[in-house]
C-alpha positions in Angstrom: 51.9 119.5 -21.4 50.5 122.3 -23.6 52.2 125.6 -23.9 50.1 128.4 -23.3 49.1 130.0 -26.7 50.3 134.0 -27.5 46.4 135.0 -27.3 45.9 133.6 -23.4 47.9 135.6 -20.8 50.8 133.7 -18.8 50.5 132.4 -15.4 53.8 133.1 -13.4 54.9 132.8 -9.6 56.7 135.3 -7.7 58.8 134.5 -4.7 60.4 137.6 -2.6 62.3 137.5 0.5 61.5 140.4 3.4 63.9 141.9 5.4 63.7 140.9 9.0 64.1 143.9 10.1 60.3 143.9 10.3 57.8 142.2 12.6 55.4 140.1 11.6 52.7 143.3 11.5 54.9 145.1 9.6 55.5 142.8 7.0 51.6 142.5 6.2 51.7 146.1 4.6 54.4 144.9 2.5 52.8 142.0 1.0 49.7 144.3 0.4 52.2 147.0 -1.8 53.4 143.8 -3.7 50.0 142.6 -4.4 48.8 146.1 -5.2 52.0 145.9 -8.0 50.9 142.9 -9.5 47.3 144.3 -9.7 48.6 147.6 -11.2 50.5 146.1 -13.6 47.4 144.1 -15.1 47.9 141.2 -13.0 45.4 139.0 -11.7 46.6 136.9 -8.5 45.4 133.3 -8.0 47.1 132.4 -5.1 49.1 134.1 -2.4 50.6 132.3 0.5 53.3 133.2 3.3 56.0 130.9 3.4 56.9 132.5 6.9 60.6 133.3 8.5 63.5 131.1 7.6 67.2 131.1 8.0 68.7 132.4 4.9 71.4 130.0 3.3 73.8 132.8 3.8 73.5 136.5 4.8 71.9 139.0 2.4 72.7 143.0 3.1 73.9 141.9 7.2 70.6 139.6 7.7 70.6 135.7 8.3 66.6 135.5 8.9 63.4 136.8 6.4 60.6 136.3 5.7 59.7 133.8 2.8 56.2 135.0 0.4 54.7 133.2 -2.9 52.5 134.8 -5.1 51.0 133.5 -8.5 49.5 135.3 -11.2 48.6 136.3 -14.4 49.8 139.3 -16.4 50.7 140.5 -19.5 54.4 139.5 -20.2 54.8 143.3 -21.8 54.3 144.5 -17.9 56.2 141.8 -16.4 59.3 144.2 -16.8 57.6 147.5 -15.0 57.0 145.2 -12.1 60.7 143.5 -11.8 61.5 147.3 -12.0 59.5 148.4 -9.1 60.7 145.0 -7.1 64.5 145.8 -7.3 63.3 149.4 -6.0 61.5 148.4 -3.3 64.2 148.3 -0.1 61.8 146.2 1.8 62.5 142.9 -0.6 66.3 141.7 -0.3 65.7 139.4 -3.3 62.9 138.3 -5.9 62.5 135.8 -8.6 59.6 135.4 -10.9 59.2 132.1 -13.5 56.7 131.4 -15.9 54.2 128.7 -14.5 52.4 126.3 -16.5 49.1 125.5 -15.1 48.2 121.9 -15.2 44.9 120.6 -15.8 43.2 118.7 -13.1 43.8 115.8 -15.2 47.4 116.1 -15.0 46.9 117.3 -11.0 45.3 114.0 -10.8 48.1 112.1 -12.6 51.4 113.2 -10.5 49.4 112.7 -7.4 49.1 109.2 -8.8 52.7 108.6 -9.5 53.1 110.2 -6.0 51.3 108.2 -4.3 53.6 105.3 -5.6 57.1 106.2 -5.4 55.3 106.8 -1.6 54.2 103.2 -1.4 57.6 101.9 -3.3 59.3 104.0 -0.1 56.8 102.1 2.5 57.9 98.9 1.2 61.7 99.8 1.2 61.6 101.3 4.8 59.9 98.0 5.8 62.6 95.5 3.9 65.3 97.2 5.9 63.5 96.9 9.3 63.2 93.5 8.2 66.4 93.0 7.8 67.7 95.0 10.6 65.4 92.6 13.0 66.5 89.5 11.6 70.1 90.8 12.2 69.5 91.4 15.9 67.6 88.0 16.4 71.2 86.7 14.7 72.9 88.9 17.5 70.7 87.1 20.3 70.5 83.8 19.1 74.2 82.3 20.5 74.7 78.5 20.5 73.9 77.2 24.5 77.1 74.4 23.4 79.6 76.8 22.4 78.7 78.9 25.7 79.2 76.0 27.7 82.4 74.9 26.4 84.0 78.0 26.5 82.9 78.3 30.0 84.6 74.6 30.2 87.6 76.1 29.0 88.2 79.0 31.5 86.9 77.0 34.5 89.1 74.3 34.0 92.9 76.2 33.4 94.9 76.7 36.4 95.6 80.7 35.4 92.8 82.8 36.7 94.6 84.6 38.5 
């Protein structure tokens, strides 16, 4: 993987958790004053995406719920401070976390989807073993030996102590 070079401008992803305090309509707004921070900050965003509401690990400032949202963009690493700045002010956003991304090519795109697909097909083919297995175990189960039924039955019939 290449590193990106000083001259080109960093790609990173920021993910921010929303109160849920707010409904869904209000939370919109808030995701648009984010947005309009990256974008004042130099930023370009290529890809935003709402994650939705999800139960919180464990409670941040009294709430168990928020709502989950992903943005990735670039900017200019010298701004990337001004905008961690205005995030930790912002009382809307319990918590943030920004990382540098590296953008893969759609060679190497192509490539993990490749090794995906076959730690998926190596998983098939282990799922299908075991219910192989678990089969042949059951038809063991059901298979029981007509002789030894009859001379067990043999045995009880014949002893004088039933009752």
């Amino acid at each position: 993987m290449s590193r990106t070079k000083s001259s080109e401008i960093p790609h990173y992803e920021l993910l921010y958790l929303i109160s849920n305090k707010f409904s869904e309509d209000e939370v919109k707004p808030i995701v648009e004053k984010v947005n309009s921070l990256i974008v004042s900050n130099q930023g370009k965003i290529t890809l935003a995406e709402d994650l939705g509401k999800k139960r919180l690990a464990y409670p941040i400032k009294g709430f168990r719920y928020g709502y989950y949202d992903l943005a990735e963009f670039d900017m200019p690493g010298e701004n990337l401070i001004n905008l961690d700045r205005a995030l930790r002010m912002m009382n809307e956003v319990l918590r943030h976390q920004i990382v540098t991304k590296i953008v893969k090519t759609a060679e190497q795109i192509a490539e993990d989807k490749k090794i995906a697909e076959k730690i998926a097909a190596r998983n098939d083919k282990a799922e299908k073993e075991e219910e192989k297995k678990e089969k042949a175990k059951e038809a063991d189960k059901e298979k029981v030996d007509l002789k030894d039924l009859d001379e067990k039955l043999d045995k009880i019939l014949e002893t004088n102590d039933l009752l």
